[in-house]
N, C-alpha and C positions, 0 to 999 in steps of 0.2 A: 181514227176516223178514216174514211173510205177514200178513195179518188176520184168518186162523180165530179166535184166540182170543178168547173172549168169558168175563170176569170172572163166575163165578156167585158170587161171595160178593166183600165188602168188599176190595180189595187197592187196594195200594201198587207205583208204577213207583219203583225205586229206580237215581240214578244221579248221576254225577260223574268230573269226569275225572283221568285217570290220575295217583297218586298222590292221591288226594284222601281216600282211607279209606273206600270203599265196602265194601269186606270185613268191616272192623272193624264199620263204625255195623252193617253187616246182622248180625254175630253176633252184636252188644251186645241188637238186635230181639228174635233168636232166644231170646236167653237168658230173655227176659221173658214168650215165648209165642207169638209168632207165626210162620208156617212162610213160612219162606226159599227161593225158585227161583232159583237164579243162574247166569244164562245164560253166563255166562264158563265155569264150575265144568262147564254139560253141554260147551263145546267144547274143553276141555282134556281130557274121558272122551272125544270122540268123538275124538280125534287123537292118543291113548293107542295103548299097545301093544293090538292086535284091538278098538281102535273102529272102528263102523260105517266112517265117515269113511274110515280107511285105502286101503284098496281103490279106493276113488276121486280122493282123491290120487294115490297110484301110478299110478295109468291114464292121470290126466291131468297129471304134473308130471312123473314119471320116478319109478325108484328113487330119484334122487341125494339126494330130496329127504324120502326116510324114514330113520330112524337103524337103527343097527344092532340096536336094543333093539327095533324095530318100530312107534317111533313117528314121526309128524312130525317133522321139524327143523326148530323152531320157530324159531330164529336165521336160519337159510337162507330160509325160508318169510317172513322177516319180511322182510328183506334183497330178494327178490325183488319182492314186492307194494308196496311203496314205493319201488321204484323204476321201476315199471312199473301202473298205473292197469287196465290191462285183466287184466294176472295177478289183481289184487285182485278182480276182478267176476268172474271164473274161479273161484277160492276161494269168495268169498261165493256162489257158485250153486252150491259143492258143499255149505256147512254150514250156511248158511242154512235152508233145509227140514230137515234134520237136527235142527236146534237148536230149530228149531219144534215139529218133534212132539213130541223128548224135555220140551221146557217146558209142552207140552200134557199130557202123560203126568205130569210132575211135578206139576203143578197140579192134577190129580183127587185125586191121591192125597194129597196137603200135609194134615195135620191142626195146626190153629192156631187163636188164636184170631181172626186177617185173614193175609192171604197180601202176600208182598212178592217184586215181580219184583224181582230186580236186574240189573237191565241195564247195558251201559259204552256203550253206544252207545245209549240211548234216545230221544235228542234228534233224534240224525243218521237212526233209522227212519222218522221222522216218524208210525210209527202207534200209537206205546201212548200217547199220550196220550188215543184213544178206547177204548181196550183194558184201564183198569186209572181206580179209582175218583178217585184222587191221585196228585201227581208227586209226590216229597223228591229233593233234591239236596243232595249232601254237594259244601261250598264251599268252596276251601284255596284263598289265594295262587298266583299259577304258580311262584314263583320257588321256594317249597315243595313243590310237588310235583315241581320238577324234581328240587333235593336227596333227596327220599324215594326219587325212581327210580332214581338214578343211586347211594346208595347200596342200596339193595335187590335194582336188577337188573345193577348193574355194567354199567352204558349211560354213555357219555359225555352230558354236555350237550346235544352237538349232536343225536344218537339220541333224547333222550329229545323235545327239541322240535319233534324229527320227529314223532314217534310224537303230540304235543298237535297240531301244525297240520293233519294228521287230522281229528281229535276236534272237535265244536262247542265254538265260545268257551262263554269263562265267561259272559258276560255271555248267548249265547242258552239257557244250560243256565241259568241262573236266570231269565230270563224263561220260560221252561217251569214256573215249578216254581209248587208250590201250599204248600210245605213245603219251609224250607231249614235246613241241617243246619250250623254253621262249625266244620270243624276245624282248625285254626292254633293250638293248644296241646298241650294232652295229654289223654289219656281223661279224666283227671278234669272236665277241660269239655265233654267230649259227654255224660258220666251225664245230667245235668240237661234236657240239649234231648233226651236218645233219651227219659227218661223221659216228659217234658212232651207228646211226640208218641206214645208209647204207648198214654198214658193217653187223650188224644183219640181214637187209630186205634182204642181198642177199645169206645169208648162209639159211634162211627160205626158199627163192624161191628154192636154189638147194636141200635145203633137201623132201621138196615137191614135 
């Protein structure tokens, strides 16, 4: 994605890799007050049945590659771009801009008390580190997020460590980070760090 966006109020880049609990920590955020953008959440609506996106898929991949429901076929679409490097730059040039404006459009509108991008790929952009006030990185184990994937998305192993050697290491997604988040137990040990970072994100926003 591009570098239009410029933060006008206190916000949070949120991000970590696959299986790691990005979802959760962002709704455990939301629940306390702050307004949540999750750029996965606009490209899952834009590749939806009559999302934007559609139409340009089809033009450029084929029918084969929309379901009968009218959406993406995310399994095919997934299958295809990992195993071919340039189909992926093909995609990413169709949702890319897409995902941009809708994240711009959602961030006007966000009422909170700080705003938190959550990105999965924030690291790999290389641009919201200038874009967004603080990093947080939620931090699990690999060998845990493979199990979370593999039972959640019903992915082999092998799929799911596809889908991580992708993804920036762990080790470059916490040196990005300014705030890190460890999930390796259960909810009841993220209340106390989501709290602990709350309460700082929101003494940041009012003194900002």
């Amino acid at each position: 994605m591009g570098d239009t966006l410029s933060p006008k109020r206190f916000s949070i880049g949120l991000t970590g890799g696959i299986g790691s609990g990005k979802t959760l920590v962002a709704d455990m955020f939301a629940a306390r007050g702050a307004a949540v953008v999750d750029t996965d959440q606009i490209a899952h609506q834009l590749t939806a049945p009559e999302g934007s996106a559609i139409p340009l898929i089809r033009a450029q991949f084929g029918d084969g590659f929309i379901t009968d429901a009218g959406a993406m076929d995310r399994m095919k679409m997934r299958e295809r771009v990992f195993a071919d490097p340039e189909e992926k730059k093909r995609l990413e040039a169709i949702l890319h801009p897409l995902i941009r404006i809708e994240t711009e459009r959602a961030a006007a509108q966000a009422q909170g008390l700080y705003l938190i991008f959550a990105v999965p790929l924030l690291v790999e952009s290389g641009s919201w580190k200038s874009r967004t006030s603080r990093i947080l990185v939620v931090d699990s184990p690999e060998q845990l997020q493979v199990s979370r994937v593999m039972n959640r998305n019903q992915l082999s192993e092998a799929q799911v460590r596809a889908i991580m050697a992708t993804q920036a290491t762990r080790e470059a997604r916490l040196a990005a980070a300014d705030d890190v988040i460890i999930n390796d137990k259960d909810i009841a040990a993220l209340i106390p760090q989501v709290d602990r970072l709350h309460a700082l994100y929101t003494s940041l926003a009012k003194a900002g």
